[in-house]
C-alpha positions in Angstrom: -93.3 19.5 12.5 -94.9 19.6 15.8 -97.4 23.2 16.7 -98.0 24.8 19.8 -101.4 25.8 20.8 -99.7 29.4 20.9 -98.3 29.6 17.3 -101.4 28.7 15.8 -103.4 31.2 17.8 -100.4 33.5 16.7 -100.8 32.5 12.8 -104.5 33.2 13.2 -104.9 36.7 14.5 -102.2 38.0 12.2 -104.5 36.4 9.6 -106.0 39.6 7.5 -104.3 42.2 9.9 -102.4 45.2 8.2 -99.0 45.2 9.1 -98.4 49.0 7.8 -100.5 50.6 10.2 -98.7 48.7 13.3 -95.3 49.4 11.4 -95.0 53.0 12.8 -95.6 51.6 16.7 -92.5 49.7 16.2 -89.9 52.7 14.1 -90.9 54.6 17.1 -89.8 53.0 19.8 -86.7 52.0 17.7 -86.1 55.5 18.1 -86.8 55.7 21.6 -84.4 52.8 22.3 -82.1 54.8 20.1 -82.2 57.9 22.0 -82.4 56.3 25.2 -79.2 54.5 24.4 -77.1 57.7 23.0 -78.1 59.9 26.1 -79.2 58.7 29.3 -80.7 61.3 30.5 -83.4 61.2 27.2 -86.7 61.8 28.2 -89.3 60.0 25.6 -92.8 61.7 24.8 -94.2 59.2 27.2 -92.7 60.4 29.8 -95.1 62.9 30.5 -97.4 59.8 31.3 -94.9 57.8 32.8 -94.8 60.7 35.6 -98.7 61.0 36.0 -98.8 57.4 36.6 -95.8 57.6 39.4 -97.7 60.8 40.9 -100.7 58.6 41.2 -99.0 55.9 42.4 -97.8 57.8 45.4 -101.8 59.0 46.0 -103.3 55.2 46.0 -100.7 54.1 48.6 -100.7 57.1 51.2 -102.3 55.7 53.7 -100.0 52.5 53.4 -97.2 54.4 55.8 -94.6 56.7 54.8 -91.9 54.1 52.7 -95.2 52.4 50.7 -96.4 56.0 49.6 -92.8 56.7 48.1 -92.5 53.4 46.7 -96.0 53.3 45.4 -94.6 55.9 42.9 -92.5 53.6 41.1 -94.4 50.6 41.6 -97.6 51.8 40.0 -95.3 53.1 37.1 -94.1 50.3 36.3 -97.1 47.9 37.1 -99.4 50.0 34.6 -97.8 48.7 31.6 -98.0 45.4 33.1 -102.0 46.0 33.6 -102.2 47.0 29.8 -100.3 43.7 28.6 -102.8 41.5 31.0 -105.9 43.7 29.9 -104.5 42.8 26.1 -103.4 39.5 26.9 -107.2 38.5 28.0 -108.5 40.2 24.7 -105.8 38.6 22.4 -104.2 41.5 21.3 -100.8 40.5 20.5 -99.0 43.6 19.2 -100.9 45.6 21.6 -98.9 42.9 24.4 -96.0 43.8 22.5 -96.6 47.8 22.5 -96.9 47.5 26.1 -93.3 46.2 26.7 -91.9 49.2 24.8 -94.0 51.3 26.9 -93.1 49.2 30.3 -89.3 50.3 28.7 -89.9 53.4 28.8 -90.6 53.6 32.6 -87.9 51.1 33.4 -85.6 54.0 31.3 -87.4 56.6 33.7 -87.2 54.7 36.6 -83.4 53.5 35.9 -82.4 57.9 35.6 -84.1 58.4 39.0 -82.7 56.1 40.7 -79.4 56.6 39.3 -79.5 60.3 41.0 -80.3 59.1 43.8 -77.1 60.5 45.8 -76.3 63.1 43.0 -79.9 65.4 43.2 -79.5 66.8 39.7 -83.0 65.8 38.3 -85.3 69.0 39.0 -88.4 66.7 40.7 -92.0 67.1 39.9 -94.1 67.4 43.5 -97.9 68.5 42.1 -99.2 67.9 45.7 -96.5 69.9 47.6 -94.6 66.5 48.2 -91.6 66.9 50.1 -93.9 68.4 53.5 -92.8 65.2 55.0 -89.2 65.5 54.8 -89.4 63.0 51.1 -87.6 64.8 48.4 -86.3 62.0 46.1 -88.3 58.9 46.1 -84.8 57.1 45.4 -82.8 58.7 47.9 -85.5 58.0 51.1 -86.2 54.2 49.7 -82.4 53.5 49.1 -81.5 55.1 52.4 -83.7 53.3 54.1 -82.6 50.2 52.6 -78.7 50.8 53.3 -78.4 50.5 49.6 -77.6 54.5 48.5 -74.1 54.3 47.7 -75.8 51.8 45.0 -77.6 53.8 43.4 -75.7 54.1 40.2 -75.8 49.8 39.9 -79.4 50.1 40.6 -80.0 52.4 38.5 -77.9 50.7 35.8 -79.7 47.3 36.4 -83.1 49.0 35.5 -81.8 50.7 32.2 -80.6 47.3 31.2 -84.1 45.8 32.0 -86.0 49.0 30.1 -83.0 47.6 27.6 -84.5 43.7 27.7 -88.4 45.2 27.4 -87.6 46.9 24.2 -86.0 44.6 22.7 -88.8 41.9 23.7 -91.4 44.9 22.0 -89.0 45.4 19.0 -88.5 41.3 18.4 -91.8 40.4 18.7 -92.9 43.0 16.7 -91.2 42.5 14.1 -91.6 38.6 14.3 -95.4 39.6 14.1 -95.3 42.3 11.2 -93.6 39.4 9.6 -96.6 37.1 10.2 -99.1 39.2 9.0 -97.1 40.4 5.7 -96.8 36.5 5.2 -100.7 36.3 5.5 -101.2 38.7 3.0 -99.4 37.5 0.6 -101.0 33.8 1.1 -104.9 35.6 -0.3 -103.0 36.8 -3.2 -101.6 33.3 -4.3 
């Protein structure tokens, strides 16, 4: 049977790693898929970071013009999961990789409702630095406006629940696949 450089390296840091103490990472954001799923307006307990991060996101791009402030937002949001799974990746953290896709989920969820309301307005927003001074109230109504695209906001929307969907599942997999691994591994030092 032919190996790949990447299974072995997979096979060896699950070697003497305890599976139980990752196993709660993954029941958790079974939940959160769960919950996300049944109610689409759910908001996770990592939402509260998910929002700091979007709030920053608009500070680091304000002097980029009025549309890259509002976008920066969502695009740091979504691109600090994707710093945590490179920042794992170059330590060989593997279920830390895979933590970071449920995260990334959750902000694709988050992401996904916003834009969603886009035309509707419901979601109270969060302005800590007095946003909205420059006529921006909802990131997703300015940027889809802008674009032409607002009557598409509930597709848009839609497409990015389905990719938080794809993330989680990518987390949830992987997971398991590597809880699997290293429960395998310690049964091999008790043969």
């Amino acid at each position: 049977m032919k190996r790949y450089p990447l299974g072995d390296e997979l096979d060896a840091w699950c070697q003497g790693r305890n599976w139980l103490v990752r196993a709660p990472v993954l029941v958790f954001f079974g939940y959160v898929l769960f919950r996300h799923l049944a109610d689409p307006d759910y908001l996770s307990v990592l939402q509260g970071l998910n929002l700091g991060v979007h709030e920053l996101g608009h500070l680091l791009f304000v002097y980029f013009g009025r549309f890259l402030s509002v976008f920066g937002g969502t695009f740091w949001e979504l691109a600090a999961p994707l710093l945590g799974m490179w920042n794992f990746y170059r330590q060989r953290d593997f279920f830390a990789i895979l933590a970071c896709f449920g995260w990334l989920s959750t902000a694709l969820f988050d992401v996904g409702r916003y834009a969603a309301d886009a035309r509707a307005l419901a979601i109270p927003l969060v302005a800590p630095f007095g946003g909205g001074e420059d006529g921006v109230g909802h990131d997703w109504q300015f940027m889809l406006g802008q674009a032409g695209l607002l009557p598409y906001d509930q597709l848009i929307g839609g497409a990015f629940r389905v990719a938080g969907v794809v993330a989680m599942l990518v987390c949830l997999v992987g997971g398991a696949f590597l809880l699997w691994r290293m429960a395998g591994s310690a049964q091999d030092r008790f043969r």
